[in-house]
N, C-alpha and C positions, 0 to 999 in steps of 0.2 A: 519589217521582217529582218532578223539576223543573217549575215551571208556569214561563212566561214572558211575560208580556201583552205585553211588546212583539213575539212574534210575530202577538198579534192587530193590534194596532194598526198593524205595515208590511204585515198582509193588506186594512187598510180602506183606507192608504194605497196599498196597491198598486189596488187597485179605483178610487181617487181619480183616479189615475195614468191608467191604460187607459179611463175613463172621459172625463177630459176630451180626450184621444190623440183617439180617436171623434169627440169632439161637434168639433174641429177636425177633420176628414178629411170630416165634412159640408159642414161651410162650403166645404170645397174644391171639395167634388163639387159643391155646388151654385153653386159659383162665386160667394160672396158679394163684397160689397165689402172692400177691404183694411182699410178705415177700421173696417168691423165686426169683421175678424181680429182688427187691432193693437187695439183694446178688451177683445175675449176675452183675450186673450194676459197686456193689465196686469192682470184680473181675477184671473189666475193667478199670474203673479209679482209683484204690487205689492200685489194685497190683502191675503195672508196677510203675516205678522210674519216678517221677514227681510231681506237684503239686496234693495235695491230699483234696480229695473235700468229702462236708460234704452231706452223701446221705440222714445220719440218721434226717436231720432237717425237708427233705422234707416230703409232707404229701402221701397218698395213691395216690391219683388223680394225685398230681404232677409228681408221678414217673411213673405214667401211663402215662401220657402228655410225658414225657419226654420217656418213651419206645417210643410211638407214631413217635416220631422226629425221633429219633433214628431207626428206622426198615427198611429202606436203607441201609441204612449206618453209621456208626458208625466216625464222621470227627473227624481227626488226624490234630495233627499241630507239624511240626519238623524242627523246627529254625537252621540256620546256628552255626555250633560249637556247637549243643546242639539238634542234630537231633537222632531218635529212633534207639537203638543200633538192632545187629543181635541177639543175647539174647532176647531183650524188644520184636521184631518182630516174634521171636519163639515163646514167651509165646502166645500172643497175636493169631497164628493161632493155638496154641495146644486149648485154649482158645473155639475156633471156630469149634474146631475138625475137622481141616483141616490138611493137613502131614505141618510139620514142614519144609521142603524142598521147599514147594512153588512150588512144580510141582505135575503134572497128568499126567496120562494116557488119550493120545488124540486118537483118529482112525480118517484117513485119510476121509477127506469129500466127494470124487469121487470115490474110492474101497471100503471104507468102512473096511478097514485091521486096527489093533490096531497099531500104531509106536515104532519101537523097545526100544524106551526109557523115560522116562517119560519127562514133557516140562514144564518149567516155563509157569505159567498162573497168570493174577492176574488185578488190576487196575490201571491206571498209567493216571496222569493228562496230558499229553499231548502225542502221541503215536509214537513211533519210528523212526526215520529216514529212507527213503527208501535208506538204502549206505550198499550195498554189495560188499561182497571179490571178487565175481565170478565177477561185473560189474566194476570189479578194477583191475583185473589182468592183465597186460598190459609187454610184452617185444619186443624190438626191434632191428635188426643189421642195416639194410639200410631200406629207406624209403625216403618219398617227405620232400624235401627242402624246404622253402622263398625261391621266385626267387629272390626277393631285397637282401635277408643277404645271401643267401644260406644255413643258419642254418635250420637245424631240425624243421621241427613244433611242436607245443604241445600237446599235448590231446591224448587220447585214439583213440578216434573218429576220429581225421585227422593219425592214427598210427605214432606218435608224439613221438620223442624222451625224455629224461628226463634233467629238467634246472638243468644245472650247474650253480649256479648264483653268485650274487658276496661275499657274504658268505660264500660259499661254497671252492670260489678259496682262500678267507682269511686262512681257515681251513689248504689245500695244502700249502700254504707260511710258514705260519707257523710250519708244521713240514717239511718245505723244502723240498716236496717232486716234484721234478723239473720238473722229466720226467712225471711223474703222470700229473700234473697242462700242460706243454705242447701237450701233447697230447688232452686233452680237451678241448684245446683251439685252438687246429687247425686240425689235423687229424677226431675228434670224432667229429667236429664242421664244420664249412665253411671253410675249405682250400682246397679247389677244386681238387686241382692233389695230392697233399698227402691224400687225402680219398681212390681217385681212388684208387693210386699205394698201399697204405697200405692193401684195400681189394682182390689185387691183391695178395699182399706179402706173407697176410694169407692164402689164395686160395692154393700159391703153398710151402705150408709149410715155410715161412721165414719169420722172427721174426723181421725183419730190418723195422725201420720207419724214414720216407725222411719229415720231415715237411715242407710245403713251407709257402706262401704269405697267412694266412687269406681274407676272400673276406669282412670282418665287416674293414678292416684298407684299402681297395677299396672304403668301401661307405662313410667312412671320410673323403678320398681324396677328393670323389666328394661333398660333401658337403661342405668340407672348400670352393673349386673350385666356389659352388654357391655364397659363401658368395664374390666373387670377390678376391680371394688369389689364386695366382698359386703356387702348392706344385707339384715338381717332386720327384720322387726317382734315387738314383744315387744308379746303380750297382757296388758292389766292386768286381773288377776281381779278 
């Protein structure tokens, strides 16, 4: 599963954002002085580490105009290789008088009980993926087969075994690990009477594994056989 910290960090910047948006729309409501704005204002774009913008040119109205814009939200822009560090991102909701943490105290919406810990909360441009651990925890000893391969199915869903695929047996070869790579490749896999007998083996305590005929080097035969080739096997007494 992908983790991405930078969608944590543009949900504290988003919170930074909306937060200081607010603490301007106050000032408004409360009709402070402009002189107090235009300070808020360079606190925000002059403090942090970036291009620094000249507040002092504009006039009274325009920093009004420009509070006005501003009283949503506060847009951020954080470029690849030159995006807002976790320092710039503290200032920014100390700024807002929000905790520095980027969490709260939430209370559960159907009890109504406060949650034992506080929770990331914040704004985030596009919202989470529904991929959870609990809907991924998957293990399995036996299970349903292909009837064509005899292998394992896949998925959670059909209780599917996990692909060993061809990378993976690359991995085994190269550190020669023989018995490892054979067993997965027929016991743990499609070889019909060596799953039996090995599940049996386990069963009654015996460590011994009989690999026989893969049923995937069956559906070869029969396909070359389509292609109009007759391929027997010859038994070595």
């Amino acid at each position: 599963s992908r983790m991405n910290v930078g969608q944590i960090l543009e949900t504290h910047l988003g919170l930074a954002a909306k937060g200081l948006g607010e603490k301007i729309n106050q000032m408004l409501e409360q009709q402070r002085a402009v002189a107090e704005l235009r300070e808020f204002l360079k606190k925000i774009y002059n403090e942090t580490e970036g291009q620094l913008e000249d507040l002092d040119s504009l006039t009274d109205e325009e920093i009004i105009e420009l509070a006005h814009n501003l009283k949503n939200g506060v847009p951020m822009a954080s470029p690849v290789f030159d995006g807002a560090s976790e320092t710039q991102i503290k200032k920014l909701l100390k700024l807002a008088e929000l905790p520095e943490s980027g969490q709260m105290m939430l209370y559960d919406g159907r009890t109504g009980e406060k949650f034992d810990r506080p929770v990331t909360v914040g704004y985030m441009y596009m919202l989470k993926l529904n991929h959870l651990v609990d809907d991924k925890m998957h293990a399995r000893s036996t299970g349903p087969y292909s009837l064509v391969t005899q292998q394992p199915l896949g998925g959670k869903a059909q209780f599917g075994g996990q692909r060993f695929g061809e990378m993976e047996v690359w991995a085994l070869e190269a550190y020669g690990a023989a018995f490892t790579l054979q067993e997965m490749l027929t016991v743990k896999s499609d070889d019909l009477t060596g799953r039996t007998r090995m599940y049996k083996n386990i069963v009654d305590g015996n460590q011994y594994m009989e690999p026989g005929m893969p049923e995937s080097f069956s559906v070869l035969r029969k396909e070359i056989r389509a292609l109009g080739i007759d391929i027997e096997l010859e038994q070595d007494k």
